[in-house]
C-alpha positions in Angstrom: 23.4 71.4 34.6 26.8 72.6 33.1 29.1 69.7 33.0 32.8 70.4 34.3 35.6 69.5 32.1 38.3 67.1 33.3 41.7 68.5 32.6 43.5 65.2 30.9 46.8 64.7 32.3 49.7 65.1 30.0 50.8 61.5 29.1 54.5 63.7 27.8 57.1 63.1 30.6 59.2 66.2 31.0 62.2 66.4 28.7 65.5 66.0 31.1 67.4 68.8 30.7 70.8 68.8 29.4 72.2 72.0 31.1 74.2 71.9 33.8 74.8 74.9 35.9 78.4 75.4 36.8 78.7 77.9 39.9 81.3 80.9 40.1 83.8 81.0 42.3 84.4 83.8 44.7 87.7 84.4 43.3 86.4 84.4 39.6 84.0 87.5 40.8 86.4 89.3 42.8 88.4 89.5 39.5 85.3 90.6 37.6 84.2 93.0 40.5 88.2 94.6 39.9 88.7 94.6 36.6 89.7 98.1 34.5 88.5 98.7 31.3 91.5 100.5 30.3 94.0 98.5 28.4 97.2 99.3 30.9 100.0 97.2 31.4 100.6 96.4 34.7 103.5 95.4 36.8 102.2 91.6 38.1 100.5 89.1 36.3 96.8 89.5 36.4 96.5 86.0 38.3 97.8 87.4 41.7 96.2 89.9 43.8 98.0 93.2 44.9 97.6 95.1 48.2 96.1 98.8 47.7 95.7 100.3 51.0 93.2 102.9 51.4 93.5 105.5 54.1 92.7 103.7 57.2 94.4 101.4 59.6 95.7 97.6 58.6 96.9 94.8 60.5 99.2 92.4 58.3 101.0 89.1 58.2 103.8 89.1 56.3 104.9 85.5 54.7 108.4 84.1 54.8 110.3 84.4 51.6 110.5 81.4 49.1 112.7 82.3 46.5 116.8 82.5 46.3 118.4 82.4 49.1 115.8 83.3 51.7 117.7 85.8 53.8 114.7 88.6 53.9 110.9 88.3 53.3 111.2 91.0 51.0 112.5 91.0 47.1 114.0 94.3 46.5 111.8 95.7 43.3 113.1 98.3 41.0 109.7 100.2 38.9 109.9 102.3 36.6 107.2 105.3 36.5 105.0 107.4 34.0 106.2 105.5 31.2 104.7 106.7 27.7 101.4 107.9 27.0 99.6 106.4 29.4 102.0 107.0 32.4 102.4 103.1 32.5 104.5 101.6 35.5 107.0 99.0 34.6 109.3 96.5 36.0 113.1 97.6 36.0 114.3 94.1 34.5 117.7 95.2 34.4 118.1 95.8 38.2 115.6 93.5 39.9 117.1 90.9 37.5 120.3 91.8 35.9 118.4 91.4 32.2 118.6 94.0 29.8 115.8 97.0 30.0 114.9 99.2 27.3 113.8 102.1 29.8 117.3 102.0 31.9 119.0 102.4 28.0 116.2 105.1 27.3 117.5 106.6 30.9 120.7 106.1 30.4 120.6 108.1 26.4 118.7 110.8 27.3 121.3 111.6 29.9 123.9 111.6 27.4 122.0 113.8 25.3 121.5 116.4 27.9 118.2 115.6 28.9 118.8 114.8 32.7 115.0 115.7 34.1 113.6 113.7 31.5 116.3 110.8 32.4 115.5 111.1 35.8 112.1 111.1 35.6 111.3 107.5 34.0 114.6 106.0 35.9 113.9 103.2 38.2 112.7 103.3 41.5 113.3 101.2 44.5 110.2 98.8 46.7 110.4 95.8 48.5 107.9 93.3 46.9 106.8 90.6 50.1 103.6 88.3 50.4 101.5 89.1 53.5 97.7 87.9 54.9 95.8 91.1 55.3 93.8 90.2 58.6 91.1 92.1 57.8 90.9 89.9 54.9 91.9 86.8 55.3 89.8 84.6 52.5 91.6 86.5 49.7 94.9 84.5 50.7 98.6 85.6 50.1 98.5 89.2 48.3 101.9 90.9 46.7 102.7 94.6 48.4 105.0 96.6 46.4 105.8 98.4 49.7 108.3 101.7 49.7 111.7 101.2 50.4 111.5 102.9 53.4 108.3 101.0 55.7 110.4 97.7 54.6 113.6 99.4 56.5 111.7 101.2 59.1 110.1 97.5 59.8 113.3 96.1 60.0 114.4 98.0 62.8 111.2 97.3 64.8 112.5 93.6 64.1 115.2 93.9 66.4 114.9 94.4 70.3 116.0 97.6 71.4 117.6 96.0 74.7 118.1 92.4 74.6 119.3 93.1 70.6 117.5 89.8 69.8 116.0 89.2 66.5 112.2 89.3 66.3 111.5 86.7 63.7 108.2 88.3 62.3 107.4 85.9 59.5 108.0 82.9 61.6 105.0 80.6 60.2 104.2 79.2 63.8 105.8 82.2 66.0 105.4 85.1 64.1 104.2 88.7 64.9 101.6 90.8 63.7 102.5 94.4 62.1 99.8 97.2 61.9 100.1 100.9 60.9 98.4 103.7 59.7 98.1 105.0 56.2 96.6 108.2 55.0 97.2 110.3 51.7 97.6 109.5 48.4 101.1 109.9 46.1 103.4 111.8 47.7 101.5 113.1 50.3 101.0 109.6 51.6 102.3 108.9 55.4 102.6 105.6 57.0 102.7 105.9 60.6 102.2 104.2 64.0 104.0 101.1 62.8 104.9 98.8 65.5 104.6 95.3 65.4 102.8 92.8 68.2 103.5 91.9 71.7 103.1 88.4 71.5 103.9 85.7 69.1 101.2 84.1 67.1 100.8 81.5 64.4 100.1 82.2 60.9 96.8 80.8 61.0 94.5 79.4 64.1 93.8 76.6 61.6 96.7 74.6 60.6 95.3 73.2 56.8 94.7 76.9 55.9 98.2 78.2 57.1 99.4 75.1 55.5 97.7 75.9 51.9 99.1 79.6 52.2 102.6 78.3 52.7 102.0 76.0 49.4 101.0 78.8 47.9 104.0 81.1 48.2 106.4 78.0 47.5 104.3 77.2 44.4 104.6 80.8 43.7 107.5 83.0 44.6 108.2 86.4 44.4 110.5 86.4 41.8 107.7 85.0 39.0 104.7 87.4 40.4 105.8 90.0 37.8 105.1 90.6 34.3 108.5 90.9 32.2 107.5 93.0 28.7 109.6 92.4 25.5 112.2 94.6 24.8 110.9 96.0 21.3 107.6 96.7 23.1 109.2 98.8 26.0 111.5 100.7 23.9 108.5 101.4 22.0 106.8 102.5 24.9 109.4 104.8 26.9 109.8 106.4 23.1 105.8 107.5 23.1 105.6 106.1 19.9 103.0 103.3 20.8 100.4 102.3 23.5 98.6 99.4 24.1 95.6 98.8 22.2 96.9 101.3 19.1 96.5 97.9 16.9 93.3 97.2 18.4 89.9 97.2 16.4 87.6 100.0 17.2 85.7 98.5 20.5 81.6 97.7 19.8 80.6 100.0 22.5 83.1 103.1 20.9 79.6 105.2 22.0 80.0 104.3 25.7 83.4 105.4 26.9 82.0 106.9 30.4 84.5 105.3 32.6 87.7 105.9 30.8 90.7 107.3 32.8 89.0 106.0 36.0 90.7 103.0 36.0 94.1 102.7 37.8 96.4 100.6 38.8 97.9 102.5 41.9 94.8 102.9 43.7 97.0 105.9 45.5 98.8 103.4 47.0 101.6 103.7 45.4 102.9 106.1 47.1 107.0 107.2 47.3 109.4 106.7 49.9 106.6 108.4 52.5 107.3 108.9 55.4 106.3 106.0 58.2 106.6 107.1 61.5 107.3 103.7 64.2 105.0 105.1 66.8 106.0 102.3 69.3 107.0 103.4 73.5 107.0 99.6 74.6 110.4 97.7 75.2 108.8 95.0 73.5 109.2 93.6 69.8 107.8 97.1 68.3 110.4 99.3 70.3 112.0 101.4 67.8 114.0 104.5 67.3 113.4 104.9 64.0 112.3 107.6 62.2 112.1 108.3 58.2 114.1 111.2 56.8 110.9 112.1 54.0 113.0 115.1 53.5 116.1 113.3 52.0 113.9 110.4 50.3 113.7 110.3 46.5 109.6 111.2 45.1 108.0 106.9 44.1 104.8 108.1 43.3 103.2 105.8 40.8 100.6 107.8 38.4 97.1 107.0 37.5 96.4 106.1 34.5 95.0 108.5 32.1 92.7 108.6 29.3 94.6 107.4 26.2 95.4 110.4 24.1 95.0 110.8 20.1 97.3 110.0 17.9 97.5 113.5 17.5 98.4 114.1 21.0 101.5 111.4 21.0 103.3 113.1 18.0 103.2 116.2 19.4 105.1 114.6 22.3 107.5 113.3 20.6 107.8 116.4 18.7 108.6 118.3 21.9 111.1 114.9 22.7 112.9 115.5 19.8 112.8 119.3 19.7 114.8 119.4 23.2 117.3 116.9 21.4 118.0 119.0 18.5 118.5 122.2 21.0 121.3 120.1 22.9 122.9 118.8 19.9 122.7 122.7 18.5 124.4 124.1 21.7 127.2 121.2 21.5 128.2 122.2 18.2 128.5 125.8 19.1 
């Protein structure tokens, strides 16, 4: 008869493990889930979350203001467009601060030098920068909106009753209203429309300890420090398409693998220009409103996507073609 062998019990107590597992947080993978792989400058700092509207319709909350002197939500935002070789968007310094901007100088030369499309063409253009709760999203928090110049006036007249002429105070924390509209398009085919804002009043959030964090939030963090302010030296560099990010840079480890390059973009065709937003409101309520947007008359804000970075090769012969134009002017003045 076959004897069964007894498995002897291990006398070793399990080593206690030294790793701890830290878990992610929601926001740390909604970063990761949005990152780009290009190397683009962008416009705010990479810490606070910017609202891209797709086509499709939105229902916001726009947060009081909490920097200077608090007379409007909204920070009026000069950007400067298609800046370099990579069509970079930058902060206009000079007239959303009063500081000195390389590109308004590089504007403001190639204007003297004859070059007036090219001047126009990486001037700065006018937004109105606010914090708002996308409802539809609410767990991401207070997001910035570069929004065109003209949904921030057409919003403004919506604010004020067509009858009574009593001031609708829309980003009243605890009696506020609502605002929803329409987008569809992308650049400067983009439309805003149906813009009205609510009936009724309500408060910023049905629970008081989140509407209270939100408010902390902005006051921690006002409008005035969301944005990224580049050295001078750099952004004369830039406008002059003599030097891009990541130039410097050692060739990457996966230099094979380049398949989503150019895709990534900043704008997220949100970035429209002055579009036009059509107030689609009939009611005699808060979101009565006349107002219409003159597109026709409005100046193009359409920010670019990215592109793929071009050669060295490519650059030169840019600013090749800069300079070629300048020598032409200079020719035809001395004549």
């Amino acid at each position: 008869m076959a004897s069964k062998s007894k498995k002897k019990k291990s006398s070793k107590k399990s080593k206690k493990r030294s790793f701890v597992y830290k878990q992610r947080t929601t926001d740390t993978i909604k970063k990761r889930a949005a990152q780009q792989g290009g190397a683009y400058d962008s416009v705010t700092r990479s810490e606070f979350n910017d609202f891209k509207p797709k086509d499709g319709h939105f229902n916001l909350r726009i947060l009081p203001a909490t920097f200077g002197d608090r007379d409007h939500y909204g920070l009026e935002t000069f950007v400067h467009y298609g800046i370099g070789v990579d069509d970079a968007t930058y902060l206009c310094v000079n007239k959303t601060f009063n500081e000195d901007c390389a590109i308004c100088v590089a504007s403001e030369k190639a204007k003297a030098e004859g070059l007036d499309e090219f001047s126009n063409q990486i001037s700065a253009r006018k937004r109105v920068s606010m914090f708002l709760i996308d409802r539809d999203n609410e767990e991401d928090g207070p997001i910035v909106w570069m929004a065109p110049w003209t949904f921030d006036r057409d919003l403004a007249a919506l604010s004020v009753h067509k009858k009574s002429g009593k001031l609708i105070q829309i980003d009243e924390p605890d009696e506020g209203y609502d605002v929803e509209f329409t987008k569809e398009g992308a650049g400067l085919k983009t439309k805003y429309f149906g813009l009205q804002v609510d009936r009724d009043s309500s408060p910023l959030s049905d629970d008081h300890d989140v509407a209270t964090q939100w408010l902390d939030y902005i006051q921690e963090n006002p409008l005035d420090t969301v944005f990224n302010k580049y050295e001078y030296d750099y952004l004369e560099k830039m406008v002059a398409g003599t030097s891009h990010k990541g130039d410097d840079d050692e060739e990457s480890s996966e230099s094979g693998s380049d398949s989503d390059s150019g895709s990534d973009s900043d704008s997220d065709s949100d970035s429209s220009s002055d579009s036009e937003t059509d107030s689609g409101s009939d009611s005699d309520s808060a979101s009565d409103s006349d107002s219409e947007s003159d597109s026709d008359s409005e100046e193009s804000e359409s920010e670019p996507t990215p592109k793929k970075k071009k050669s060295k090769k490519k650059k030169t012969a840019k600013s090749k073609k800069v300079d070629k134009k300048l020598s032409k002017v200079k020719k035809k003045k001395r004549n």
